[in-house]
MMTF fields as JSON, N, C-alpha, C and O atoms, coordinates in Angstrom:
{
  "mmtfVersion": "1.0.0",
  "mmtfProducer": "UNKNOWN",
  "numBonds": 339,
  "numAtoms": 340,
  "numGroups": 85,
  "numChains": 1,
  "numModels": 1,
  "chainsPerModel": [1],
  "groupsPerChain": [85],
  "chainIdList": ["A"],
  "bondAtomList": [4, 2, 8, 6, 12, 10, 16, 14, 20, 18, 24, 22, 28, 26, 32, 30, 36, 34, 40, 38, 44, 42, 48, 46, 52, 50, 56, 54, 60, 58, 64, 62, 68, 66, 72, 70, 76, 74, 80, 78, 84, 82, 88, 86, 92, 90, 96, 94, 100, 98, 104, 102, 108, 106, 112, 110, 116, 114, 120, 118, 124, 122, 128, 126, 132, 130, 136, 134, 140, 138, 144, 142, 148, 146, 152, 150, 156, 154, 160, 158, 164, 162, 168, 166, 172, 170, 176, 174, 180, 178, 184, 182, 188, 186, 192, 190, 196, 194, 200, 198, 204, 202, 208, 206, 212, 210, 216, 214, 220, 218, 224, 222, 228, 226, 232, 230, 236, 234, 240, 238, 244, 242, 248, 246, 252, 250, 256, 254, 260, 258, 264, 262, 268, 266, 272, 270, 276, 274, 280, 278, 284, 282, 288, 286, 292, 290, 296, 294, 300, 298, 304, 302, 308, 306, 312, 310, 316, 314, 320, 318, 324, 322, 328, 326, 332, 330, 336, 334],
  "bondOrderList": [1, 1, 1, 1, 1, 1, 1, 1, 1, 1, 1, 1, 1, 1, 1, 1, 1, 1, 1, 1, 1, 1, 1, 1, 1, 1, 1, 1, 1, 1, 1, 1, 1, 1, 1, 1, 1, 1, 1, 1, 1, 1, 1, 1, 1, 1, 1, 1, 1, 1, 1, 1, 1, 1, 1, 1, 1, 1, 1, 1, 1, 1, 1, 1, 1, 1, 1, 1, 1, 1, 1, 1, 1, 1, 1, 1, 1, 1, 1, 1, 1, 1, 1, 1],
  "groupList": [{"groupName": "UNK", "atomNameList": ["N", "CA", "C", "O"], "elementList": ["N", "C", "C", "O"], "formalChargeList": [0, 0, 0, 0], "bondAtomList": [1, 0, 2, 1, 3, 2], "bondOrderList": [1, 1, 2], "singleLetterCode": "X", "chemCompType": "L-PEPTIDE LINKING"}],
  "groupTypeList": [0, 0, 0, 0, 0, 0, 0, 0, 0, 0, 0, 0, 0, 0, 0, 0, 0, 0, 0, 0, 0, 0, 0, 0, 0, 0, 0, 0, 0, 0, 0, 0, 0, 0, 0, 0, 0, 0, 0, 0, 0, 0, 0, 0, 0, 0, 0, 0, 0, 0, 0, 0, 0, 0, 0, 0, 0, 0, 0, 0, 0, 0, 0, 0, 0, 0, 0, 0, 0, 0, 0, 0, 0, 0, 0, 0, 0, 0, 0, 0, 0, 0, 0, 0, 0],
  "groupIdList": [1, 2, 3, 4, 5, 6, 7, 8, 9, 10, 11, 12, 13, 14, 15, 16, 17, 18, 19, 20, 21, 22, 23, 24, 25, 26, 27, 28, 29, 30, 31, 32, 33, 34, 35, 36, 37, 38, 39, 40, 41, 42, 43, 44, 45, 46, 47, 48, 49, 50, 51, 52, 53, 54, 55, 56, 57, 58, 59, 60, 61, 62, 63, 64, 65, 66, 67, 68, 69, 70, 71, 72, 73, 74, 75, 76, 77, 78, 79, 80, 81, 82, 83, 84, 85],
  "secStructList": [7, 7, 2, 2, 2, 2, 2, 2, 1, 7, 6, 6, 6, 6, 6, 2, 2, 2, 2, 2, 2, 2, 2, 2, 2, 2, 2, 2, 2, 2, 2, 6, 6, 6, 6, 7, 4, 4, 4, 1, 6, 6, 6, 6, 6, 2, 2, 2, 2, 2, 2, 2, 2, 2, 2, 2, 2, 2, 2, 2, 2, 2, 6, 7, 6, 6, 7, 7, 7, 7, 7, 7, 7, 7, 7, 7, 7, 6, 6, 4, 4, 4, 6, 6, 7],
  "xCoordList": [0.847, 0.0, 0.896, 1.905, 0.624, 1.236, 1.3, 0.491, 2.253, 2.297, 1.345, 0.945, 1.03, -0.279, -1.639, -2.368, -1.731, -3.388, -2.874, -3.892, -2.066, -1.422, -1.827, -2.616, -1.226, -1.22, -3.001, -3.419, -3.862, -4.923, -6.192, -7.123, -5.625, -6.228, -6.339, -5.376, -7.623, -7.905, -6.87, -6.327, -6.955, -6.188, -6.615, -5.756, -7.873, -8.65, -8.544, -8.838, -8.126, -8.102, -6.633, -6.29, -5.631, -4.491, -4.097, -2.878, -4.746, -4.516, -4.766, -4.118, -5.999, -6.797, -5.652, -5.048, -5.626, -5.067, -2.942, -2.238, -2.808, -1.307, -1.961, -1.826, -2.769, -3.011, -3.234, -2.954, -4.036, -3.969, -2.792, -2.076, -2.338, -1.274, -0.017, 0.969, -0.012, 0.318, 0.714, 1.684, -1.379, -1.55, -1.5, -1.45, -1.511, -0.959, 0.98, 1.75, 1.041, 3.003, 3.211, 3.878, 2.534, 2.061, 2.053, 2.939, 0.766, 0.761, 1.759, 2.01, 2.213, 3.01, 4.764, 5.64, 4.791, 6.093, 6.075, 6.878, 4.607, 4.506, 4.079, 3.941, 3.889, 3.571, 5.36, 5.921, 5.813, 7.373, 8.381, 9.497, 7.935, 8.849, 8.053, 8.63, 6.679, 6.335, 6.835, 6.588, 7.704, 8.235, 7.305, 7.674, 6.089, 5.501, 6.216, 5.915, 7.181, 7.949, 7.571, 8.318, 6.177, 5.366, 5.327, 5.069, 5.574, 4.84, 6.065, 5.982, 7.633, 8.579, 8.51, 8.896, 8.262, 7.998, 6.759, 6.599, 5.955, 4.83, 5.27, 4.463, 6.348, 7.005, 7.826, 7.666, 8.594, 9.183, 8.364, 8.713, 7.23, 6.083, 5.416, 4.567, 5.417, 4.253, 5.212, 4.837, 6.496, 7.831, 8.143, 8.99, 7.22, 8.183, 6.528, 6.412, 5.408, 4.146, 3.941, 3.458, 4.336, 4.81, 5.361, 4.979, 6.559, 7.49, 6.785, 7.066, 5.994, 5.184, 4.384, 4.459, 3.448, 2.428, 3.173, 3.059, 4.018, 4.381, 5.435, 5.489, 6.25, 6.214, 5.536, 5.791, 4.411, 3.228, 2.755, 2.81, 2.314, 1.923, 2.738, 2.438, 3.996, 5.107, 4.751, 4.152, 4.861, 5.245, 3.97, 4.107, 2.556, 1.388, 1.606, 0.924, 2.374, 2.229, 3.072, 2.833, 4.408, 5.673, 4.66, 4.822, 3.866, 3.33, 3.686, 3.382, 4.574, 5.517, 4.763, 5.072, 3.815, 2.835, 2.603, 1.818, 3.44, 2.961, 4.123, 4.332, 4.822, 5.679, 6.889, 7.673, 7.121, 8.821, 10.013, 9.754, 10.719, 12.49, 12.632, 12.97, 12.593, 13.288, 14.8, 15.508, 15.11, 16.485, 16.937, 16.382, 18.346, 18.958, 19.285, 19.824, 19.107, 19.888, 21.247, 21.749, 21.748, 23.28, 23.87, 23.633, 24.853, 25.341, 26.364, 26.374, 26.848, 27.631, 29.242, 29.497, 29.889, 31.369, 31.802, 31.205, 33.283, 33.727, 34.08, 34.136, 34.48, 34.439, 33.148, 33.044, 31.685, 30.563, 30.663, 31.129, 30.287, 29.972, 30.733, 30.315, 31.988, 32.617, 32.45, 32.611, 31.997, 31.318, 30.299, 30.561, 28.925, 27.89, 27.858, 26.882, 29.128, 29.088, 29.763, 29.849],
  "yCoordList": [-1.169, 0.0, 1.237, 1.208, 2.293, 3.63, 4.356, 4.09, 5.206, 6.127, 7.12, 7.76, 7.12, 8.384, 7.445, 7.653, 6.448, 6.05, 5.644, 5.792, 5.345, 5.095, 5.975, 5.747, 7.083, 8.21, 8.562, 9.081, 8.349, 9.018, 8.386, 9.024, 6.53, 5.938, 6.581, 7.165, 6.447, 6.918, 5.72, 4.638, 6.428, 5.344, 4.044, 3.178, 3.728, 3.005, 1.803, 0.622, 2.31, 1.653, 0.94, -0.132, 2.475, 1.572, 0.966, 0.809, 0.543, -0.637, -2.004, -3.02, -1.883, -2.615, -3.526, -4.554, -2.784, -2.946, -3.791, -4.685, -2.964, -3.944, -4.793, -5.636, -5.208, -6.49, -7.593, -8.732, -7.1, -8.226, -8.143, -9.137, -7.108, -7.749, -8.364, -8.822, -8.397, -9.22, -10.53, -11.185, -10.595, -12.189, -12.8, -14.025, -12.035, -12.603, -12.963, -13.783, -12.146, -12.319, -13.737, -14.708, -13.576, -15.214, -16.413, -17.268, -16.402, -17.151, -17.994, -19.191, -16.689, -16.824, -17.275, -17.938, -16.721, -17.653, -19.041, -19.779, -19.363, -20.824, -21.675, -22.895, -21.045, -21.828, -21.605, -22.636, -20.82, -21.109, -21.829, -21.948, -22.446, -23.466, -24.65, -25.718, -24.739, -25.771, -26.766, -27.936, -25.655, -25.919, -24.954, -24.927, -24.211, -23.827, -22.495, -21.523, -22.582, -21.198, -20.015, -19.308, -20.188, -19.114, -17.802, -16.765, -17.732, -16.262, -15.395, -14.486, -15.666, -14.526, -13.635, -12.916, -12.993, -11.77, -10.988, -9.784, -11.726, -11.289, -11.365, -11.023, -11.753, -11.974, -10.351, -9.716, -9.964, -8.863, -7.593, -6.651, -7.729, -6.579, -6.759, -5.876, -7.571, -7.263, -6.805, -5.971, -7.486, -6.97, -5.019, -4.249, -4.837, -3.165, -2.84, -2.008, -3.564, -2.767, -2.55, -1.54, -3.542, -3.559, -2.271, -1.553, -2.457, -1.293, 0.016, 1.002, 0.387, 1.363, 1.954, 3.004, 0.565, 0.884, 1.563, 2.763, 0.651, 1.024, 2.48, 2.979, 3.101, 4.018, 5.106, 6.067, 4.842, 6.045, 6.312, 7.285, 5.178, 5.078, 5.795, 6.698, 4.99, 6.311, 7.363, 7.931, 8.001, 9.202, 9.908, 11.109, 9.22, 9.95, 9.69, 10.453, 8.819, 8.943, 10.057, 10.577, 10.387, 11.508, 12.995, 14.072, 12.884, 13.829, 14.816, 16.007, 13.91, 14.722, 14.768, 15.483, 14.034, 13.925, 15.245, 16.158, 15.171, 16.176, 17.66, 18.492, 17.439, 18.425, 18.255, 17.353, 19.101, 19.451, 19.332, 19.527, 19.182, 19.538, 20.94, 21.258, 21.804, 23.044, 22.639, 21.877, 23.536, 23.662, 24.968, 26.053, 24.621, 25.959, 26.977, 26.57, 27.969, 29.211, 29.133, 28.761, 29.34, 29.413, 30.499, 31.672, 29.995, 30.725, 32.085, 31.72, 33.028, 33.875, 33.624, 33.602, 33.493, 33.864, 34.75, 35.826, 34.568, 35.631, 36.711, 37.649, 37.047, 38.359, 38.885, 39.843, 38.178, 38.82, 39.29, 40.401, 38.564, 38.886, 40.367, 41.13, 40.229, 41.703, 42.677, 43.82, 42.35, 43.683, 43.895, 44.782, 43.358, 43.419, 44.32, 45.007, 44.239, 44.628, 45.856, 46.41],
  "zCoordList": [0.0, 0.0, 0.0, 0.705, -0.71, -0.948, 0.531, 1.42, 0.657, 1.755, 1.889, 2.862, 0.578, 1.041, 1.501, 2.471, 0.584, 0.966, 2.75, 3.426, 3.374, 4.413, 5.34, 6.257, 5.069, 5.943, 5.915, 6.95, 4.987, 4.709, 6.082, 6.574, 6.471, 7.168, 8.593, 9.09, 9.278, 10.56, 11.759, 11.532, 12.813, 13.659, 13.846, 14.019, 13.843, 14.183, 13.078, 13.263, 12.072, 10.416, 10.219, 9.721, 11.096, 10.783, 11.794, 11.861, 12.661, 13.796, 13.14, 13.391, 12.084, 11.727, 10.805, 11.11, 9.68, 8.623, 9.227, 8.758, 10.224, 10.647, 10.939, 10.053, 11.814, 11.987, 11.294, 11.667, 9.679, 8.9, 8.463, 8.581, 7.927, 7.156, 8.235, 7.657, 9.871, 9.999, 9.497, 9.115, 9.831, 10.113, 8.536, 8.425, 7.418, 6.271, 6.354, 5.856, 7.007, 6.953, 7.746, 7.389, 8.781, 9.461, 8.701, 8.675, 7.965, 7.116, 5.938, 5.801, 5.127, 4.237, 4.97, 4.415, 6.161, 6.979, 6.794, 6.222, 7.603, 7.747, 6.435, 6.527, 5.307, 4.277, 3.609, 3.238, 3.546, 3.249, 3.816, 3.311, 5.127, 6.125, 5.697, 5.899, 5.067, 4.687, 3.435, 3.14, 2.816, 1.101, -0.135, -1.309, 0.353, -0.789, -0.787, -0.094, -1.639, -1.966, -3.326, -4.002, -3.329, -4.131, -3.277, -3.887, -1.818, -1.338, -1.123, -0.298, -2.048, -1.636, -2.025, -1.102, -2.86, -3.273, -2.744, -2.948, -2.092, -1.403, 0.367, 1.231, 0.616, 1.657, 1.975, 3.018, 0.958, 0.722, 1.005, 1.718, 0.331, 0.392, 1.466, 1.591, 2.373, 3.297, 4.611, 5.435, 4.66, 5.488, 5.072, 5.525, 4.221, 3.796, 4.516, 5.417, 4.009, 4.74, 6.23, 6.741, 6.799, 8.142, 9.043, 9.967, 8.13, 8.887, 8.14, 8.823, 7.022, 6.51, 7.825, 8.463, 7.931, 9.153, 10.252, 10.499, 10.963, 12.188, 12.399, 13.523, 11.237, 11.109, 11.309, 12.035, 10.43, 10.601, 12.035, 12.786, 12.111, 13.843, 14.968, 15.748, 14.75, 15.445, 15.148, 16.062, 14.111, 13.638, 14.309, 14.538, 14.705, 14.604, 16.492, 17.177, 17.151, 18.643, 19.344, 20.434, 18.246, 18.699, 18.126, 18.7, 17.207, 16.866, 15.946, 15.876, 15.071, 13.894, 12.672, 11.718, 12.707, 11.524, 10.463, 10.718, 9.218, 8.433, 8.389, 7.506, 10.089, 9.657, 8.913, 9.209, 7.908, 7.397, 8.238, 9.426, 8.092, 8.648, 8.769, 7.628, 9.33, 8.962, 8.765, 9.424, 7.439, 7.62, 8.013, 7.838, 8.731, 9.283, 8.298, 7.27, 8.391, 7.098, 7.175, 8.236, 6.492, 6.0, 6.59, 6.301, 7.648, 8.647, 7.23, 6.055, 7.485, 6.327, 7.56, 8.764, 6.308, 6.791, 7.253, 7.212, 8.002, 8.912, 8.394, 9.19, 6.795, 6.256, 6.492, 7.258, 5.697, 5.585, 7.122, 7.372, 7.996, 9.306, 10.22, 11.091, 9.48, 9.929, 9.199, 9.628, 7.609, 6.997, 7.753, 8.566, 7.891, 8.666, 9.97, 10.274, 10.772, 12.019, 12.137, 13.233]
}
């Protein structure tokens, strides 16, 4: 699932939604220790959705949700700074 439709889910949704795709990552473990080695590539994607989810979740419990980085302004050199002064 995309980061935006991600971010777009209510909390309640993305509790929901880790949980299945858990219990699909579940699944597809124990059917790959079984020998049916069809679900790796679906193994890959549900390991990146995972850490997708639980990201967001962080991000929405620290409360960073949505903000930018400020970056610092560009300090001026010690010539500029003694013209300046």
């Amino acid at each position: 699932m995309e980061t935006t439709k991600v971010r777009a889910l209510g909390d309640a949704e993305l509790r929901d939604e880790t949980r299945k795709i858990a219990e699909q990552l579940f699944r597809i473990r124990f059917q790959l220790k079984l020998g049916q080695n069809e679900g790796v590539k679906k193994l890959r994607e549900l390991k990146k959705d995972v850490a997708r989810f639980k990201t967001i979740e962080r991000e929405r419990a620290l409360g960073i949700r949505g903000t930018a980085t400020a970056v610092a302004p560009a300090t001026k050199g010690r010539k500029a700074a003694k013209e300046a002064s």
